[in-house]
C-alpha positions in Angstrom: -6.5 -5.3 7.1 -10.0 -4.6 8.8 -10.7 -2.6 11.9 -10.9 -5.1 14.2 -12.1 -3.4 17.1 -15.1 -2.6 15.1 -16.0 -6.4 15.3 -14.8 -7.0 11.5 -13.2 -9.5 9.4 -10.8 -9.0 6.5 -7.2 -9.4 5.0 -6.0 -12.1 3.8 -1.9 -11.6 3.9 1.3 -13.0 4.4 1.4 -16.7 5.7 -0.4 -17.7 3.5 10.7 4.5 -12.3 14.7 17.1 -20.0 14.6 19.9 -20.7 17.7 22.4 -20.1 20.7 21.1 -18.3 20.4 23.4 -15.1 17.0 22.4 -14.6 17.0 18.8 -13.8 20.6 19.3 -11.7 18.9 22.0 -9.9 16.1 19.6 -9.1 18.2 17.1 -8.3 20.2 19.3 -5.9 16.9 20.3 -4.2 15.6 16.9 -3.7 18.7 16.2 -1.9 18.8 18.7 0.4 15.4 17.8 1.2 16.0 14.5 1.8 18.9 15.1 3.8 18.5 18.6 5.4 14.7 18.8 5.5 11.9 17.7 7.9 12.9 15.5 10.3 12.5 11.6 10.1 8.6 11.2 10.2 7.9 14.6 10.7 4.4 15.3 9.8 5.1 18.1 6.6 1.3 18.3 5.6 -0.8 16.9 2.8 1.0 16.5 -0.3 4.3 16.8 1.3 5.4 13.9 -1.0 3.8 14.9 -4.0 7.4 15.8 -5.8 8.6 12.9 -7.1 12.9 12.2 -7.9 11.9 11.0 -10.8 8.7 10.0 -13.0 6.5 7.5 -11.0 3.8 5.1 -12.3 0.2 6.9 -11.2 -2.5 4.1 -11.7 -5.6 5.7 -13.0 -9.4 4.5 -11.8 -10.8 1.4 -13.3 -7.6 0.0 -14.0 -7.7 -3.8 -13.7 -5.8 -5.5 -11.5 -4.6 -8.9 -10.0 -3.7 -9.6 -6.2 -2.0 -12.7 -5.2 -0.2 -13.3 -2.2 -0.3 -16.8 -1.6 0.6 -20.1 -3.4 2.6 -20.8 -6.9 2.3 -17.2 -9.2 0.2 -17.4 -11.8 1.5 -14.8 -14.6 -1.3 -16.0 -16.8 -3.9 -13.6 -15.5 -5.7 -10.9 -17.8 -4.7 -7.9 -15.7 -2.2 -5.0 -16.6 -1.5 -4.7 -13.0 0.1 -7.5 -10.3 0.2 -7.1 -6.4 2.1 -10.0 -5.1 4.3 -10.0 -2.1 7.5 -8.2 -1.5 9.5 -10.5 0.4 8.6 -14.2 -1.1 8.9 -12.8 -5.2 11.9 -12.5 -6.8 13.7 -10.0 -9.1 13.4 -12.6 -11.9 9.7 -12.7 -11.7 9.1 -9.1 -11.4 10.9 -8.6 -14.6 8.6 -11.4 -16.2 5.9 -9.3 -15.4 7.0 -6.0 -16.8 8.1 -8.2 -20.3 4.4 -8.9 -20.4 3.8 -5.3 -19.9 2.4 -5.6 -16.0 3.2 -2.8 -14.1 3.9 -4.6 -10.2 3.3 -3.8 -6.7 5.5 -4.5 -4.0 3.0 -5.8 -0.7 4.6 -5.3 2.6 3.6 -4.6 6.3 4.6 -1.4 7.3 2.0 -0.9 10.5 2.9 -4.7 12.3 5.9 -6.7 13.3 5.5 -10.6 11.0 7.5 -12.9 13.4 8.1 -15.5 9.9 10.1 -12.8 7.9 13.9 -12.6 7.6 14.7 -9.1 9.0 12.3 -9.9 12.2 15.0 -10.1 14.3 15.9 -6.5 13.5 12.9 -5.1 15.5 13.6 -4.5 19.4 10.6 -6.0 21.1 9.8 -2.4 22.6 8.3 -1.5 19.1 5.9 -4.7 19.4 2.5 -4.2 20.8 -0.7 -6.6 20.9 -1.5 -9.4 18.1 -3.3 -8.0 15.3 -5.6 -11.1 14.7 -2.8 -12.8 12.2 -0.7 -16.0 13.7 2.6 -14.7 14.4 2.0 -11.2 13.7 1.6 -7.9 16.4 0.8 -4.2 16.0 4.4 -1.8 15.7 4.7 1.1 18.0 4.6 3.8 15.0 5.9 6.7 16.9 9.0 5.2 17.3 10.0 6.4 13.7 13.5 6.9 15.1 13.7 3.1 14.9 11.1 2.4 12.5 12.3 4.4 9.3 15.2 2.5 8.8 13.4 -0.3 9.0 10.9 0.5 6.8 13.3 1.8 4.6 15.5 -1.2 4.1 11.9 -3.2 3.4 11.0 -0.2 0.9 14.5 -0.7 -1.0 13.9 -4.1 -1.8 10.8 -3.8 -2.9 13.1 -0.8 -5.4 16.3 -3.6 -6.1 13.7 -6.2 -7.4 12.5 -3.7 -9.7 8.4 -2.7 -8.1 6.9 -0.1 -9.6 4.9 0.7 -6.8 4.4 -0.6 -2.4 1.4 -1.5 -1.1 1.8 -0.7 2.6 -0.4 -2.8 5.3 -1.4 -2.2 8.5 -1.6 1.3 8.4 -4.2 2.2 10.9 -3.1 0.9 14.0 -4.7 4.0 15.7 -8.4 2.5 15.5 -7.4 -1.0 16.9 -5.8 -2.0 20.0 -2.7 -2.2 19.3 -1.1 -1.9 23.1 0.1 1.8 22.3 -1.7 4.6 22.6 -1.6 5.8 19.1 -3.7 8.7 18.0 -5.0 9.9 14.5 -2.0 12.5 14.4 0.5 9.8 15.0 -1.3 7.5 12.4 -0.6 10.5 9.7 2.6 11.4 10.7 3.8 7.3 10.2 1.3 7.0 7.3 3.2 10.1 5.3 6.7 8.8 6.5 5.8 5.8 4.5 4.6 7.8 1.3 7.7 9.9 1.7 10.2 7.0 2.1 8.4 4.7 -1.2 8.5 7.8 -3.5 12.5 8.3 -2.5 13.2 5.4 -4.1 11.0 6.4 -7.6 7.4 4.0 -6.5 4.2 5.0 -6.2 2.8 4.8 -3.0 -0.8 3.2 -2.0 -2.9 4.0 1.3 -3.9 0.8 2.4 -7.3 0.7 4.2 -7.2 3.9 6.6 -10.8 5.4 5.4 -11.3 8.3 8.2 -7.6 9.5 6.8 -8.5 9.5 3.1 -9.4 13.5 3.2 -6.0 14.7 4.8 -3.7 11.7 2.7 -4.5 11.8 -1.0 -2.6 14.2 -1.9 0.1 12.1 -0.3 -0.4 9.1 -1.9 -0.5 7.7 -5.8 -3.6 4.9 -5.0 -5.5 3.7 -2.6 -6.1 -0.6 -1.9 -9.0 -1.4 0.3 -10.6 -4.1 2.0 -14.8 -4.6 2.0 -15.9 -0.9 1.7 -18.8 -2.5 -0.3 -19.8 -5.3 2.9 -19.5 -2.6 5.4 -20.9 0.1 3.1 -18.0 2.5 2.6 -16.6 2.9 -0.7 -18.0 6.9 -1.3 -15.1 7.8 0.9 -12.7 6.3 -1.4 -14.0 8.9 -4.0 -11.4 11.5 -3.3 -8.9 9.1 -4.8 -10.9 8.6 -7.8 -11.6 12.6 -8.1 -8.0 12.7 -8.5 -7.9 10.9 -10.6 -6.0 7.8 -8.5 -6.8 4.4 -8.6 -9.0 2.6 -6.2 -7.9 -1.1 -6.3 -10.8 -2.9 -4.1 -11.6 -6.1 -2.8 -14.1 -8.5 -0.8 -14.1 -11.6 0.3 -18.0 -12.5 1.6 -20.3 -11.0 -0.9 -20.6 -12.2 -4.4 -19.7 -9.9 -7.0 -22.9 -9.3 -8.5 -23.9 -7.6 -5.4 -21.2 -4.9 -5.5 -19.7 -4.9 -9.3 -22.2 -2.4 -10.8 -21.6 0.1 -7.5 -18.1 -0.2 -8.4 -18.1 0.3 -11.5 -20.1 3.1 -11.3 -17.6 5.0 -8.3 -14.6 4.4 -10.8 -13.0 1.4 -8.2 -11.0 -1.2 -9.5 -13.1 -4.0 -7.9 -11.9 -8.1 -7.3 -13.7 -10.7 -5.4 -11.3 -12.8 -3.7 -10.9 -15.6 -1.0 -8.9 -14.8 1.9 -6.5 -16.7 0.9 -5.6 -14.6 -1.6 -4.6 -17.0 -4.1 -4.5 -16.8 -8.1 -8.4 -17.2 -8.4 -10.4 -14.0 -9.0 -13.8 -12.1 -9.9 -13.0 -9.2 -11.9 -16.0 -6.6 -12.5 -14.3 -5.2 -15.3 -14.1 -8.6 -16.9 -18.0 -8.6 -16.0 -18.4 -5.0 -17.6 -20.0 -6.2 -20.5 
């Protein structure tokens, strides 16, 4: 989702997975006793501090193609070894579809804003819900509340795991630089921002910074991708080149200019670029389809 406060438009959403023996269990017994006996919940543990994975995750490399449809009848005809689709309204069943046609699937939620038309919204107290974020029925979460929040956002990150995602796509995640109704800072925006990261790659999926670009420098070593909105309309995407230098997937989209005006810029920053209606429906501009 854009920066609204910085007068733009953008974001379409929503209404619309050894060696020796003693290794591994010694791993094992580590990663427990971090999880359990480490940092506390949403402490801020520094760049990278979710870089160990429990077990193999999927890393997306730059210039991988991609599809991302949140809206209207799933269309599991598209060309594109990689599927974003919404974590809530798909099912197991058509995950699994996906990965027997050898699509690798990301699981979109909102992490950074309360949606009053999902099932758990009930299960936030309205002292987390601050201003509207510029989406009917939707308003900015209180992110230092993680006390209340990582449960939350856990129980929304494990069914994104039970249906089988290979990776989250986490929205709203830079409620700092709009006005949310809180007075959220940059440091409270990377301690809820690594929380996230930390929480997706406990249950074995890659994580993706969504949007967030001041961030970018202190977070990729946190996270396995990045998805962003219209660098290319507001003249942005060199600071999504950490990601690439990492060798990390940039999967990038607009909405307003046609894709022969930002498809060879891509393509030469390593991005994974679509143009896309807000809607986000099945339809899509691929520059990698327009390589040649």
């Amino acid at each position: 989702m854009r920066d609204r406060t910085a007068a733009r438009v953008g974001g379409a959403r929503g209404a619309l997975a050894r060696g020796a023996l003693a290794l591994p269990l010694l791993a094992l017994l580590v990663g427990c006793a971090q999880d359990r006996g480490g940092a506390p919940a949403g402490e801020d543990t520094g760049a990278g501090a979710s870089a160990q994975p429990a077990r193999q995750r999927w890393q997306p490399e730059p210039g991988t193609d991609w599809q991302w449809q949140l809206s209207g009848r799933l269309d599991t005809t598209v060309d594109a070894p990689v599927y974003d689709i919404d974590g809530f309204d798909r099912t197991a069943a058509e995950v699994a579809a996906l990965h027997r046609e050898g699509r690798k699937v990301i699981c979109y939620l909102s992490t950074g804003a309360w949606e009053d038309f999902r099932p758990d919204a009930a299960r936030f107290p309205t002292v987390l819900l601050g201003k509207g974020n510029g989406w009917k029925g939707e308003r900015w979460l209180d992110i230092r509340r993680t006390d209340v929040l990582e449960p939350l956002m856990e129980s929304r990150i494990e069914m994104c795991a039970d249906k089988g995602f290979d990776a989250v796509e986490p929205d709203n995640m830079d409620g700092y630089r709009n006005e949310s109704g809180f007075p959220l800072t940059a440091a409270d925006q990377l301690r809820y921002n690594r929380l996230i990261a930390r929480l997706v790659h406990r249950h074995g999926m890659a994580a993706g910074l969504k949007n967030d670009l001041p961030q970018i420098p202190e977070l990729v070593g946190d996270f396995d991708f990045a998805v962003n909105e219209q660098c290319a309309q507001y003249d942005e995407c060199e600071e999504l080149t950490p990601f690439v230098k990492a060798g990390k997937a940039v999967f990038h989209v607009e909405y307003e200019l046609p894709a022969e005006r930002f498809c060879a810029q891509s393509r030469k920053l390593g991005l994974s670029s679509l143009r896309k209606e807000y809607a986000l429906d099945a339809s899509r501009e691929s520059c990698a389809a327009d390589a040649d």
